[in-house]
ZANUKE-288437 format. One record per atom (N, C-alpha, C): atom name; residue in one letter; x, y, z; residue number from 1. Coordinates in pm, whole numbers, plus 50000, padded with zeros to 5 digits. Each point is the difference from the previous one (the first is absolute). Example, Ala and Ser with C-alpha at 12.3 -4.5 7.8 and 13.67 -1.06 7.14 Angstrom:
BEGIN
atom_type_east_north_up_seq
N_A_51319_49431_50780_1 $
CA_A_49911_50119_50000_1 $
C_A_50090_50120_50000_1 $
N_S_49965_50105_49928_2 $
CA_S_50082_50119_50006_2 $
C_S_49923_50109_50073_2 $
! end
This chain:
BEGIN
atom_type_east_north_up_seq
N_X_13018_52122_08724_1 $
CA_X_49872_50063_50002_1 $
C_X_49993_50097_50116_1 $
N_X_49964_50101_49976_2 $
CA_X_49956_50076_50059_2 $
C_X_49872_50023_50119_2 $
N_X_50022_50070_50130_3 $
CA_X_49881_49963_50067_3 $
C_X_49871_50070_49938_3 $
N_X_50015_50070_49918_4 $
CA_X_49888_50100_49926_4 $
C_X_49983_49888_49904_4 $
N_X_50045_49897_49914_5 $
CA_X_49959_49927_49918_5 $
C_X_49887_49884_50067_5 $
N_X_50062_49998_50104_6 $
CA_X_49934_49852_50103_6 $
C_X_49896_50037_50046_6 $
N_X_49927_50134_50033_7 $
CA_X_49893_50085_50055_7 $
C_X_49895_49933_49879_7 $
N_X_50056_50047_49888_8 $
CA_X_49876_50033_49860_8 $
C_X_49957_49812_49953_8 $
N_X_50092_49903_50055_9 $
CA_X_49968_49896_49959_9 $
C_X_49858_49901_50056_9 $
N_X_49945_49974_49946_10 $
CA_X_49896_49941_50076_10 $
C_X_50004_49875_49998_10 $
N_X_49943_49879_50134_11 $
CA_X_49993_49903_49977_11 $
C_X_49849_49986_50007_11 $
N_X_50003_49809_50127_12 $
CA_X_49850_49965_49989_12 $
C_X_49900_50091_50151_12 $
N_X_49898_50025_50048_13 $
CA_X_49990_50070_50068_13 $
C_X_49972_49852_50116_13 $
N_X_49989_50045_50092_14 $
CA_X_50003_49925_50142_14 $
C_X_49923_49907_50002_14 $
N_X_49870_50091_49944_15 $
CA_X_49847_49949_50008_15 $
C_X_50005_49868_49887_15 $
N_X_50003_50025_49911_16 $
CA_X_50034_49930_49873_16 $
C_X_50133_49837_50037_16 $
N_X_50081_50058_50032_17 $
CA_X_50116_49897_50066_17 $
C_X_49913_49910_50145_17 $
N_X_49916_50082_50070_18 $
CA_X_49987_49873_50107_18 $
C_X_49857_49914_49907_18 $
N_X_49925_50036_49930_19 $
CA_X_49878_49940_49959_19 $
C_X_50073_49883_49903_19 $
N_X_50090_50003_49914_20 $
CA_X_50109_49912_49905_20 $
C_X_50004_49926_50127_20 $
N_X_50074_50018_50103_21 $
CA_X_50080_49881_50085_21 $
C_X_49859_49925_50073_21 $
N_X_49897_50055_50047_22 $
CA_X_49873_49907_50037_22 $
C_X_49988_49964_49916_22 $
N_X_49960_50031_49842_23 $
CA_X_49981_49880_49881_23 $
C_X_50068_49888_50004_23 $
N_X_50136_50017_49988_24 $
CA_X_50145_49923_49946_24 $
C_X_49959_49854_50142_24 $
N_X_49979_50084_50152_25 $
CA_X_49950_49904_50094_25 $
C_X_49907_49930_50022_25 $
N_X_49903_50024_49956_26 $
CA_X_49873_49944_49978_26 $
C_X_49987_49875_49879_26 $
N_X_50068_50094_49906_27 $
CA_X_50034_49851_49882_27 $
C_X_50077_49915_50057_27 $
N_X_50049_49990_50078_28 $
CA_X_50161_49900_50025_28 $
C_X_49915_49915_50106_28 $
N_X_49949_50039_50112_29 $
CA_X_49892_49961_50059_29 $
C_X_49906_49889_49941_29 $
N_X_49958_50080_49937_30 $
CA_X_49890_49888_49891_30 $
C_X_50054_49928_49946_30 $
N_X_50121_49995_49933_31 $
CA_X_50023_49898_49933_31 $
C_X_50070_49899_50074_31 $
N_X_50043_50018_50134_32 $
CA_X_50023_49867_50106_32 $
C_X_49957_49961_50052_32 $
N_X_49868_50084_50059_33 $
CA_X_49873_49937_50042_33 $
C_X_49953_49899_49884_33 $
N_X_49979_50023_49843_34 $
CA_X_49931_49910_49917_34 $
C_X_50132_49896_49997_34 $
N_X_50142_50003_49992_35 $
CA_X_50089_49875_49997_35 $
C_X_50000_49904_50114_35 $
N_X_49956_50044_50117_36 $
CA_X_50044_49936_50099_36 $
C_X_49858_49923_50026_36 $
N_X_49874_50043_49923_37 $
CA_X_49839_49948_50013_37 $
C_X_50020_49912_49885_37 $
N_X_50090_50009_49935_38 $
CA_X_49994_49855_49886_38 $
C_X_50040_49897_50061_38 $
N_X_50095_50002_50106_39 $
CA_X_49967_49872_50075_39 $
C_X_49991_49923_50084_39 $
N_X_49851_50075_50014_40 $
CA_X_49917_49946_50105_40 $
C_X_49863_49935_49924_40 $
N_X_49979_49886_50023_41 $
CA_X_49939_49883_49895_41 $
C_X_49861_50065_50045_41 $
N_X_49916_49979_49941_42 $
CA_X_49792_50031_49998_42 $
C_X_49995_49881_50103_42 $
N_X_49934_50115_50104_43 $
CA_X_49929_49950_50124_43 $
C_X_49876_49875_49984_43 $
N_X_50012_49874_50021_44 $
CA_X_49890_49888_49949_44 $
C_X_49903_50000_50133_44 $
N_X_49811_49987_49971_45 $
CA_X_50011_49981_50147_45 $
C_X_49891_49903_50038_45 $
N_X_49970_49936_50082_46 $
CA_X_49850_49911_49982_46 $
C_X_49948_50054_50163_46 $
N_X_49877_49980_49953_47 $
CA_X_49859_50085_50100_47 $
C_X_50063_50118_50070_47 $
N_X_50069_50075_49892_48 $
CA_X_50000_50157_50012_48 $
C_X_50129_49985_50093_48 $
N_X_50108_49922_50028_49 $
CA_X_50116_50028_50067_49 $
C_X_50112_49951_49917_49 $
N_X_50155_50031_50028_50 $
CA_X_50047_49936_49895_50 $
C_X_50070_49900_50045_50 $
N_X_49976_49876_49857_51 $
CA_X_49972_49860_49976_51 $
C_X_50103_49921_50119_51 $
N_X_50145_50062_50070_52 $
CA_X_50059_49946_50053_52 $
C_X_49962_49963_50128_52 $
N_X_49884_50046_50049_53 $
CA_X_49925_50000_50149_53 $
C_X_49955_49894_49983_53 $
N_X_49914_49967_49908_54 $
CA_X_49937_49874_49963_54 $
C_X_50042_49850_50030_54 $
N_X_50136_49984_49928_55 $
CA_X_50103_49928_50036_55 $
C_X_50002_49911_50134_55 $
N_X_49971_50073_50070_56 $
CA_X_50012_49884_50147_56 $
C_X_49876_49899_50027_56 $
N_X_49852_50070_49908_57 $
CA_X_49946_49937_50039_57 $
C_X_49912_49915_49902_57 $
N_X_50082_49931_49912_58 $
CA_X_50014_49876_49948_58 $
C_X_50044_49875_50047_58 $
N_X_49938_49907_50022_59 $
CA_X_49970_49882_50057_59 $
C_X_49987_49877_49932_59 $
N_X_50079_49971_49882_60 $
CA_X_49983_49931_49924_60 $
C_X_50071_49812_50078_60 $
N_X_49899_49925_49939_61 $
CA_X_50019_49855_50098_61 $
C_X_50038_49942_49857_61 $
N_X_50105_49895_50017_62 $
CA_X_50049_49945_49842_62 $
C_X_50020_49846_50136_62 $
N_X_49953_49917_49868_63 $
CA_X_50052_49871_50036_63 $
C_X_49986_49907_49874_63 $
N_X_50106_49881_50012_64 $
CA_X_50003_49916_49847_64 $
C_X_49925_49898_50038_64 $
N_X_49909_49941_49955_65 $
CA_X_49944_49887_49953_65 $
C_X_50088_49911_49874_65 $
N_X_50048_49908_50038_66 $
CA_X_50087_49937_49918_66 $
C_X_50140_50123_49914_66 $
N_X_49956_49998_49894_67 $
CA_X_50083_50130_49903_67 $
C_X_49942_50103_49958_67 $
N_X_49836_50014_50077_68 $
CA_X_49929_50114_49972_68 $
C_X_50035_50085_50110_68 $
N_X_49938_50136_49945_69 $
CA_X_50030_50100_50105_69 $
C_X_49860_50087_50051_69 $
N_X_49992_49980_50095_70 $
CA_X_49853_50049_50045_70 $
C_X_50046_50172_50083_70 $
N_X_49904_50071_49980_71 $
CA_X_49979_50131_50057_71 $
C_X_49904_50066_50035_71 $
N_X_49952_50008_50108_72 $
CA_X_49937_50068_50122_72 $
C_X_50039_50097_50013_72 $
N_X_49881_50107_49974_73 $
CA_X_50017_50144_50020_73 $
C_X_49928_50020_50134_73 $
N_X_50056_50003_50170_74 $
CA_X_49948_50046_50123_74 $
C_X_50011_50152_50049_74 $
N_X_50039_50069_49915_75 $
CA_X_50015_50143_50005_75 $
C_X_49934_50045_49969_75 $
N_X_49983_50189_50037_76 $
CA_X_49908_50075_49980_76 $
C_X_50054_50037_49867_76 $
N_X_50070_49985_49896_77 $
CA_X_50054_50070_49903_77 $
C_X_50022_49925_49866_77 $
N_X_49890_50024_49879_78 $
CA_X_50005_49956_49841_78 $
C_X_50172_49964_49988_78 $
N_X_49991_49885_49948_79 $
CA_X_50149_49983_49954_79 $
C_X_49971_49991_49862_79 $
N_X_50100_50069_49923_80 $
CA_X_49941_50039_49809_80 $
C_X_50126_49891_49996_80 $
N_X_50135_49927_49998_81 $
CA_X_50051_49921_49928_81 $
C_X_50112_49985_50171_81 $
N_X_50064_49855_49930_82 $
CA_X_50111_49971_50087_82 $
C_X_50091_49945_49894_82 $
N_X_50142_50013_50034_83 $
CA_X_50111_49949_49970_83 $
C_X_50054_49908_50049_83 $
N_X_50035_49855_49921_84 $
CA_X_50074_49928_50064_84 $
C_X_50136_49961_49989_84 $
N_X_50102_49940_50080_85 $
CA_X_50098_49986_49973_85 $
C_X_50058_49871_50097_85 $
N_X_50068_49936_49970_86 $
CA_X_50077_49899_50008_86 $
C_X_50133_49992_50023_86 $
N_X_50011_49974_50192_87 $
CA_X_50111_50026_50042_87 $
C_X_50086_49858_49986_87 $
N_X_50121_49971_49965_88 $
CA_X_50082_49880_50022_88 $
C_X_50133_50045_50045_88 $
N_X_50053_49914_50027_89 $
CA_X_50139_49991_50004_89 $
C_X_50114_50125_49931_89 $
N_X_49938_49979_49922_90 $
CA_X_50116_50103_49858_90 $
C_X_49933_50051_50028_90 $
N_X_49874_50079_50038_91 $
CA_X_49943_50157_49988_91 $
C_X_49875_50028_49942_91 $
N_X_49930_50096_50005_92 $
CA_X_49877_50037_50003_92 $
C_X_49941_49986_49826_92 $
N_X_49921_49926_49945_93 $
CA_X_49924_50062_49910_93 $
C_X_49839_49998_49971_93 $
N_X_50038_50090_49904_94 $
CA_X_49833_50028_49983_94 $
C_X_49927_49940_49912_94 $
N_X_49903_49922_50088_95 $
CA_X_49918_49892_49891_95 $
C_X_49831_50084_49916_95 $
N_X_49960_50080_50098_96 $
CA_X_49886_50010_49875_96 $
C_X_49965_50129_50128_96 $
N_X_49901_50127_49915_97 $
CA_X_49909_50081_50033_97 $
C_X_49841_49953_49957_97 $
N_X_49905_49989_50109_98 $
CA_X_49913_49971_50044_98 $
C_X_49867_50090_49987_98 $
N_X_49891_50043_49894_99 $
CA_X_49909_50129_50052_99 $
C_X_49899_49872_50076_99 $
N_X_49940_50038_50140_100 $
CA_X_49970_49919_50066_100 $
C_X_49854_50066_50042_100 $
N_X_50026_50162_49955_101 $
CA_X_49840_50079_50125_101 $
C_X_49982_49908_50069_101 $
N_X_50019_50033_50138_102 $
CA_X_49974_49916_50072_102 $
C_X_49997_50098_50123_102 $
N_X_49790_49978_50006_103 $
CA_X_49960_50081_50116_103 $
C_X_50030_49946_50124_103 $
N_X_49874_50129_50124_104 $
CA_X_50083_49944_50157_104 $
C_X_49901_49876_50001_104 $
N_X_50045_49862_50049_105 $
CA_X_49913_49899_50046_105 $
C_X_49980_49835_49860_105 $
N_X_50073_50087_49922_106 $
CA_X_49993_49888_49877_106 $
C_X_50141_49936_49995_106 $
N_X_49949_49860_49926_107 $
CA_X_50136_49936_49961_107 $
C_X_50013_49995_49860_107 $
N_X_50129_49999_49941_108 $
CA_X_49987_49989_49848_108 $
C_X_49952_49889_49953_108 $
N_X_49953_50017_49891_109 $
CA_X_49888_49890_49947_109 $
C_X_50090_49911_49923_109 $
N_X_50135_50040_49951_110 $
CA_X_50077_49879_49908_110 $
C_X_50121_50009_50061_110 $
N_X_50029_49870_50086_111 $
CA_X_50111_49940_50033_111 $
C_X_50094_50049_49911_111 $
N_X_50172_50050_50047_112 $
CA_X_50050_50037_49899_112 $
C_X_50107_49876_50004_112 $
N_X_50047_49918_49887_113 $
CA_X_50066_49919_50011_113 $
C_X_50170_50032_49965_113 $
N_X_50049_49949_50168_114 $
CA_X_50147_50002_50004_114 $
C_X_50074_49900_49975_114 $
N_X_50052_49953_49850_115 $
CA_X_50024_49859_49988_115 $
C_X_50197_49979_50056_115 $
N_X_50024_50090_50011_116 $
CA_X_50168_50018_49997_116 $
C_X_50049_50021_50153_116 $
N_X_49892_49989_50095_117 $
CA_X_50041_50067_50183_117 $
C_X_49958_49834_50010_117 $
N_X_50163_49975_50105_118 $
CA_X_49991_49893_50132_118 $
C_X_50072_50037_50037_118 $
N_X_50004_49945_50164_119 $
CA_X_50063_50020_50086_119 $
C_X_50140_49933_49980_119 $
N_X_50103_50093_50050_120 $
CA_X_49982_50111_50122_120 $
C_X_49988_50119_49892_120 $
N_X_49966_50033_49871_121 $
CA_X_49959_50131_49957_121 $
C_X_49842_50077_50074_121 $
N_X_50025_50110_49974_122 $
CA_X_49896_50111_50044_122 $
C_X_49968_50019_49929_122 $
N_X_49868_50098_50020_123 $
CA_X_49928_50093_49873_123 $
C_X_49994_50138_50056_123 $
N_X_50039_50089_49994_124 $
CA_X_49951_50153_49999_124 $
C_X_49916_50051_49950_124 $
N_X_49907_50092_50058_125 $
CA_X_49871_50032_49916_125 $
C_X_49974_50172_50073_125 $
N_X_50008_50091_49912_126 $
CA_X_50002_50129_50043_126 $
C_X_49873_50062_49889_126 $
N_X_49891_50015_50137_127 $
CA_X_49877_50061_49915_127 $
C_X_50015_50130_49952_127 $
N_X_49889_50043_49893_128 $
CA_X_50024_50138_49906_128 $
C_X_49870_50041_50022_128 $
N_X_49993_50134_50037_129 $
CA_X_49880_50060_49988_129 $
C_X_49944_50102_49938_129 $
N_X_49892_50050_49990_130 $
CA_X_49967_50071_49850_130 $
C_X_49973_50151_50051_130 $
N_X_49992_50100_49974_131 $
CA_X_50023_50101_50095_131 $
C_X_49969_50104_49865_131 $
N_X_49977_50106_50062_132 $
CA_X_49936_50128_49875_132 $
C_X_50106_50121_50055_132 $
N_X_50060_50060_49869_133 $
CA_X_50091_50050_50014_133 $
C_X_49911_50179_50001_133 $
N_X_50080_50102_50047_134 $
CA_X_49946_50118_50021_134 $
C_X_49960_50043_49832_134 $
N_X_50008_49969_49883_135 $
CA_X_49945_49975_49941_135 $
C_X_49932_49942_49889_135 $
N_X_49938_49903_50118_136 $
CA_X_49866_49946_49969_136 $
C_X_50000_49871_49949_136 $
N_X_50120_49988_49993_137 $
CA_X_50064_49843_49929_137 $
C_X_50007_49864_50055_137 $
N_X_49960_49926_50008_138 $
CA_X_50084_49890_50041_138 $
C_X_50079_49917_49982_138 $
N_X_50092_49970_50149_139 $
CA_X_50175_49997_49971_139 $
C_X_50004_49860_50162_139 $
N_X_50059_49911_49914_140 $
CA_X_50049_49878_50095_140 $
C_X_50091_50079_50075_140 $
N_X_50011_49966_50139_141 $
CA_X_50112_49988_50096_141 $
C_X_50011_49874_50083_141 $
N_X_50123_50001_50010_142 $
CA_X_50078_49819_50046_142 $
C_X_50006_49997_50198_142 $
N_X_49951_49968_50033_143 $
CA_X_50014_50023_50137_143 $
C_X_50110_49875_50053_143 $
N_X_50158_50098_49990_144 $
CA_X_50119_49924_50020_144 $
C_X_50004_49916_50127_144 $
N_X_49924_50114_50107_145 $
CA_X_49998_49965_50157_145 $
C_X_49889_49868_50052_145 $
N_X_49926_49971_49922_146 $
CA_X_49926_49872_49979_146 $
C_X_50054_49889_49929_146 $
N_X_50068_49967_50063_147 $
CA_X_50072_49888_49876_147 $
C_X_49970_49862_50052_147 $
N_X_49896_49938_49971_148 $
CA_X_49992_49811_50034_148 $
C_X_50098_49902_49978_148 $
N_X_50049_49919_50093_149 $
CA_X_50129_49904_49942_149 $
C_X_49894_49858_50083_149 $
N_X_49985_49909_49898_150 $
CA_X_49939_49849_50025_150 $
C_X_50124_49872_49957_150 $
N_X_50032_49935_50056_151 $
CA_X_50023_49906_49990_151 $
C_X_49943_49903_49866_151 $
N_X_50124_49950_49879_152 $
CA_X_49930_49944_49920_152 $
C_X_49965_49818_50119_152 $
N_X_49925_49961_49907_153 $
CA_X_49964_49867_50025_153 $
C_X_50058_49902_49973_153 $
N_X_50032_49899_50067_154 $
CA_X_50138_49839_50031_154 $
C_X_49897_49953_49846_154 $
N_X_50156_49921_49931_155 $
CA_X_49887_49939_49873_155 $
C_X_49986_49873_50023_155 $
N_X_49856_49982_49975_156 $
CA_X_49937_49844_50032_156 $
C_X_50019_49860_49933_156 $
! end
């Protein structure tokens, strides 16, 4: 080819070529900003902070009366359910989920009966709380960092 052929050829103009490459960047942008926001889980939160603050200041008092299980709520903070579980020898399991509401200053009204805990087994008990998600929902969260361990009871 000729340099007189290469003159008459036209391509894209400058203007045109840089506005394509801000598009092309802007999409690529967006679409890793939206992949990398998929996962990050919906913010839960109770009295307008989120729900994990809460967490410390649960105060829950557990003690067995024979094979019942009693619970005292001394905290400033609604407990919507607890989980229990049953530590032995061989390893942890999970005996039952609990909806308990259980405001600040109350005790639960029905003994929950643990017929399968003696000593030297434990019980684990990790409260759940109820929390409103950004929107508008409500969504349990497990407050891991609260975790109760009681002593089961010598059998009589």
């Amino acid at each position: 080819m000729s340099i007189m052929e290469m003159k008459n050829k036209k391509g894209i103009s400058p203007i045109i070529a840089t506005v394509l490459l801000i598009v092309i960047a802007i999409a690529l942008f967006l679409i890793i900003f939206l992949w990398v926001r998929s996962f990050q889980g919906e913010r839960i939160e109770k009295f307008g902070v989120p729900i994990e603050n809460a967490c410390p200041n649960i105060q829950l008092e557990i003690n067995f009366i024979g094979t019942q299980l009693q619970i005292e709520n001394n905290g400033n903070v609604h407990v919507h359910k607890i989980q229990i579980f049953e530590i032995t020898n061989t390893g942890t399991t999970k005996l039952q989920d609990v909806t308990i509401d259980l405001r600040s200053g109350e005790t639960y009204p029905n003994p929950i009966s643990i017929t399968t805990c003696w000593a030297p087994d434990r019980i684990k008990i990790i409260p759940i709380l109820l929390g409103i998600t950004e929107g508008g929902a409500q969504e349990e969260y497990i407050c891991e960092n609260k975790v109760i361990v009681v002593s089961c009871p010598s059998p009589s």
